[in-house]
N, C-alpha and C positions, 0 to 999 in steps of 0.2 A: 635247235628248233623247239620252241614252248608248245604248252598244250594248246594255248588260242591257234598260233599258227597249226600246227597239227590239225583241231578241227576247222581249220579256213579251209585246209587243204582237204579233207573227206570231203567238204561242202562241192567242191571244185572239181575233187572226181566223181562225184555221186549223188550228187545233185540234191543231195538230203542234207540233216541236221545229224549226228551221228547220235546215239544214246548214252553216250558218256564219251568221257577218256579217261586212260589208267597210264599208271605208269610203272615200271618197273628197274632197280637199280642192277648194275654190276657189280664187283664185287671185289675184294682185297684177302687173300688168306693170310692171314698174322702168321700163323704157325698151323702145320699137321698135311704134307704133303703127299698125296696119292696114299692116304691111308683111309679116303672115304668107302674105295672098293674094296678094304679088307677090313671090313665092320670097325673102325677106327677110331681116334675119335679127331676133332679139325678144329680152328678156330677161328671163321670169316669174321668180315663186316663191310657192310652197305657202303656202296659209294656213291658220294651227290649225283655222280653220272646216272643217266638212265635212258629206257626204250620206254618211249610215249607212243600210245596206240589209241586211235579213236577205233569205233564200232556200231556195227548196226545189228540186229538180228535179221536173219533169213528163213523163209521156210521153204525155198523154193527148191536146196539140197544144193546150193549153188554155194562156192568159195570165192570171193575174189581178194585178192592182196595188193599193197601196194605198199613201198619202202620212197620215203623220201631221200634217203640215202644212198639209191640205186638208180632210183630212174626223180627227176626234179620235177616232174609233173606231166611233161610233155605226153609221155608215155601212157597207155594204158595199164589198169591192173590184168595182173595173171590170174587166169579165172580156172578154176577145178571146182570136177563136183565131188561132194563129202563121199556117197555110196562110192568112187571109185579109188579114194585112198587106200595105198597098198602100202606096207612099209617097204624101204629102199624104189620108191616109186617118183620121189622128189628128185629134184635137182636146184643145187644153189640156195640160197639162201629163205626161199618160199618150205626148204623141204622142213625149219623148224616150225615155223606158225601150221605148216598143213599136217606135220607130224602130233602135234597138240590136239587138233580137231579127230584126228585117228585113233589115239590114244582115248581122247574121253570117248567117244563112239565104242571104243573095243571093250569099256571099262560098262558100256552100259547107258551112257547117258547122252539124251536125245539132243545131241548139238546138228541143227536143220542150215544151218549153213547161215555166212556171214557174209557181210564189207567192212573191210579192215585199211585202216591206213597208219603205216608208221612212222618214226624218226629216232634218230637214237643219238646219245653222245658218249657214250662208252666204246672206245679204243677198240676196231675191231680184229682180232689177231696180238692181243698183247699182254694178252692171259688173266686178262680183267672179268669172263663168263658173258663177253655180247650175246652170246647164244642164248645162255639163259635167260640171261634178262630180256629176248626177244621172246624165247618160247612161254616164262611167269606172266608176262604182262598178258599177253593172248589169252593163256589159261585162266588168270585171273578177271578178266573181260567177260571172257563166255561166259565161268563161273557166274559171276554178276546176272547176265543179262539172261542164264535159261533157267537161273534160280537153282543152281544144283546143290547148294548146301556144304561145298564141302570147302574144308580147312586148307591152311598154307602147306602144313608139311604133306597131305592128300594131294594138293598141285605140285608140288614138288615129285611126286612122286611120279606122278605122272607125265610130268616135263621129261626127266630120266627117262622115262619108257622110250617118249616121245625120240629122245638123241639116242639111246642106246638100239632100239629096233626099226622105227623109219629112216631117222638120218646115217644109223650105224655106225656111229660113236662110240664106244663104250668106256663112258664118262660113269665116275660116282655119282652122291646124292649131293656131292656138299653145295656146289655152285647152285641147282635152283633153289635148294633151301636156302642159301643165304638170300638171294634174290628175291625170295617168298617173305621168308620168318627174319630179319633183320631189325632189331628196332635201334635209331639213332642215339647219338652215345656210349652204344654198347657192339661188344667181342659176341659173338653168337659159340658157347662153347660146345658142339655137336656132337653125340653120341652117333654115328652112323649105323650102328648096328638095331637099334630099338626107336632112334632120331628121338629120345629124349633132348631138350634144349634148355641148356642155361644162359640167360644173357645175363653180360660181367662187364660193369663197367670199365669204359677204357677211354677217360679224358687225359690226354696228353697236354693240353694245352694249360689245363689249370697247373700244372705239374713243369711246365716251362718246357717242353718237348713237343717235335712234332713227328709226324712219320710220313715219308717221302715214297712218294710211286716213279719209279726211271724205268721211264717204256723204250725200250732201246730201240724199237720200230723194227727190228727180225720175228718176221714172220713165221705161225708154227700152225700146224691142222692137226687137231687131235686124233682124227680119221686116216692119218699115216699112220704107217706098220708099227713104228717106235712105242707110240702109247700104248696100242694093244699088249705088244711084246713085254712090256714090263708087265702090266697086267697078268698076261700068263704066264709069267715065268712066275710074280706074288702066287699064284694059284697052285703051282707046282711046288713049291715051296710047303704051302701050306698042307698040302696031298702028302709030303716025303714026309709032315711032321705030325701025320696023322690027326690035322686039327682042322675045323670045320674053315677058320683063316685063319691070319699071322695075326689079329688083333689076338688070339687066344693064348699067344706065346708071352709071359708075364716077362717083365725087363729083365731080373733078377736071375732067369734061368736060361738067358739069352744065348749066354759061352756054350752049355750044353748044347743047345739046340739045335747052334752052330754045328759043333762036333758033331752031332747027327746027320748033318747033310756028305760029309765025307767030302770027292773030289767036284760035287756042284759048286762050283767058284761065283758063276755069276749068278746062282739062286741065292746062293748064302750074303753075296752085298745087297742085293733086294730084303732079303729077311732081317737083314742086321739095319736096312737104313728104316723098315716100317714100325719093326719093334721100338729100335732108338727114338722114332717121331712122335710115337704115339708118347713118350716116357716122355720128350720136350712137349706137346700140349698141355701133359696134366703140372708140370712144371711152371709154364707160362701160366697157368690156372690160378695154383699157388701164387705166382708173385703180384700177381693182379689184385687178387682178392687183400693180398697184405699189404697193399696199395705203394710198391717197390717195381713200377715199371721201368724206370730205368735198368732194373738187375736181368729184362729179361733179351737185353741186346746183347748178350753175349750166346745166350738159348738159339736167336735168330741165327748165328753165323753159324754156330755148331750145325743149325739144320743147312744151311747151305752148302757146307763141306758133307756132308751126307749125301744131300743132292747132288750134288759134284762128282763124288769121289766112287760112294755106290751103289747111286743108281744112275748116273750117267747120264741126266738130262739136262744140263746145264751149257753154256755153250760161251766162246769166247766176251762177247759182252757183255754177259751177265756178268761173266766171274770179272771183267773189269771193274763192272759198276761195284759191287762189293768189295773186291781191293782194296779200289781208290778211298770209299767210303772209308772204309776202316783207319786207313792209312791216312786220313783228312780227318779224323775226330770223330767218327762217326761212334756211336753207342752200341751197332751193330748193324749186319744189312745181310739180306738174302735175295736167290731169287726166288718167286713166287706164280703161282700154278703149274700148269700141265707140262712148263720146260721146253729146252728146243727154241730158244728164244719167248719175246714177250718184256716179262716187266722184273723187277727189282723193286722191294724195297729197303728203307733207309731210316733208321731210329736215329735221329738227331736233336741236341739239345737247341732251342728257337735261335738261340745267337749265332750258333753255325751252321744256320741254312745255306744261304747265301756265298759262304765260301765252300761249304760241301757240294751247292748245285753248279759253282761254276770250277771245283776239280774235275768231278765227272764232265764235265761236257767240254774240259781240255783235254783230259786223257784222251775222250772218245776224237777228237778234231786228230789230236797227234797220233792215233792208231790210223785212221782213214775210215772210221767207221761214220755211219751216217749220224747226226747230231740228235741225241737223247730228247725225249720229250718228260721233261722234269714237272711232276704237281703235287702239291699237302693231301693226303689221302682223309677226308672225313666222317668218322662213323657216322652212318645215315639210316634215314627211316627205308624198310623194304618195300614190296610192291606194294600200291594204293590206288583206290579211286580219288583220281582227281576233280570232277564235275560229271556233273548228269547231263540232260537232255535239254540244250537253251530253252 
């Protein structure tokens, strides 16, 4: 659905003209997995997909929402008032945009209450950051419209709060910042401990390469026990190695490190997969910058066998999709986000698109898995306003 449709549809529910629309994209991690929550560093970029939201302002301390992707109009919006947002007080899919509004309020800043209407086309459930991209475009709206002055990695920031204490999440930084601070054509290269940002060029296409998203369609909820549980076990890791987190453990002194945790088995493949990722980010950096992307498909599988092997989030179709890739010409493939299912990607050279997309979605037909949703992943611009007030 377009921003025109979007605002037909506020028009439709709300009888008004909305004050803008914004939009906000999803997201692709190239490399740097679950190393955002141990001050790490990542390497997203923007995807054409996005959450479009029209808006109005409120003073009346009144929320109301509505998702075209939920309910087709028929429906009323879900209406909450701002004073009684609690966190963990949501439920479903209203609890990121009403966590946003919580967030900026707890941070200080007079948001009097909204009408929101949205749509989105990023993948929900397939590790692409729908969330995010629902909760930036909101933050970046109000931002807009109550004049509050503040920056991408600031919304960012605040989005996080937003998923880690309303919704109870306890997601990194990376995803809203990519959703935030992305700009098109380029690898967003993330420091998460200071969120300094370098953007690094990453055209494939001039280069006769593209890079491949395979949404297996298994579904994952980062708010399962699994995502936590890695999370505290990096924390303990970090606690046994008397360092503030694992980003502090330099690559070089890794074996030691190791040898310090003794018989913690499954702390030490958590330490050994954050340390190893963070060394393949600054890796992928390099080969970017020496304009040798092609060199860094072999970087991509290493991390996937990390994923895989110790930290355990990876799951029968993923590690198909990357096989097959590899095994079909592929230049290298992993999978990519939160794990447990979701998405894969695929470094392939332009000529073997075509027979690399339809390996994968034979193997997937001859296992019995459900049939892959294969697309060219494009570095894209991050959240933006799109039009003001007709």
């Amino acid at each position: 659905m377009g921003p025109q449709r979007v605002r037909e549809g506020f028009v439709e529910l709300y009888g008004a003209e909305p004050e803008g629309v914004w939009a906000a994209p999803g997201r692709v991690n190239l490399i740097g997995e679950h190393t955002d929550y141990n001050d790490g560093f990542v390497m997203p970029f923007a995807l054409p997909h996005v959450t479009v939201a029209a808006l109005a302002r409120r003073t009346d301390g009144l929320l109301r929402l509505h998702s075209a992707d939920i309910d087709d109009g028929a429906g009323k919006p879900v209406e909450l008032r701002v004073e009684e947002l609690t966190p963990e007080s949501g439920d479903g899919w209203t609890a990121y945009p009403a966590g946003v509004v919580w967030a900026l309020r707890a941070a200080g800043h007079a948001v009097t209450g909204a009408d929101v209407h949205l749509a989105s086309t990023v993948p929900a459930g397939a590790g692409l950051s729908s969330s995010a991209a629902l909760e930036v475009v909101v933050a970046l709206a109000l931002n807009d419209l109550f004049e509050l002055g503040l920056r991408g990695w600031q919304l960012a920031r605040l989005c996080q709060r937003a998923e880690n204490i309303y919704v109870g999440a306890p997601t990194g930084i990376m995803d809203q910042t990519a959703s935030a601070c992305c700009e098109a054509g380029h690898a967003l290269f993330l420091d998460t401990r200071d969120l300094s940002q370098r953007q690094i060029p990453f055209d494939l296409v001039s280069q006769g390469m593209r890079l491949l998203v395979v949404d297996t369609r298994v579904k994952h909820a980062h708010s399962d026990g699994e995502y936590g549980k890695r999370r505290a076990g990096c924390e303990k890791g970090a606690a046994l190695l008397g360092v503030d987190a694992l980003r502090d453990i330099p690559y070089d002194e890794l074996d030691a490190a190791l040898g310090r945790l003794g018989d913690e088995a499954e702390v030490r493949r958590l330490v050994r997969h954050i340390v190893t990722e963070n060394h393949r980010v600054e890796r992928v950096v390099s080969l970017l910058r020496a304009g040798d992307a092609r060199a860094i498909g072999p970087v991509l599988t290493e991390g996937h066998i990390s994923l895989r092997d110790d930290f355990r989030i990876s799951c029968p179709e993923l590690d198909l999709v990357v096989d097959t890739a590899n095994a079909s010409g592929a230049l290298g493939a992993r999978m990519t986000g939160g794990g447990f299912g979701g998405s894969a990607i695929v470094l392939a050279e332009e000529a073997g698109v075509p027979s690399l997309t339809k390996a994968i979605e034979d193997a997937f037909a001859a296992a019995g898995f459900t049939a892959p949703r294969v697309f060219e992943a494009v570095p894209s611009a991050g959240a933006r306003r799109l039009s003001r007030a007709a």
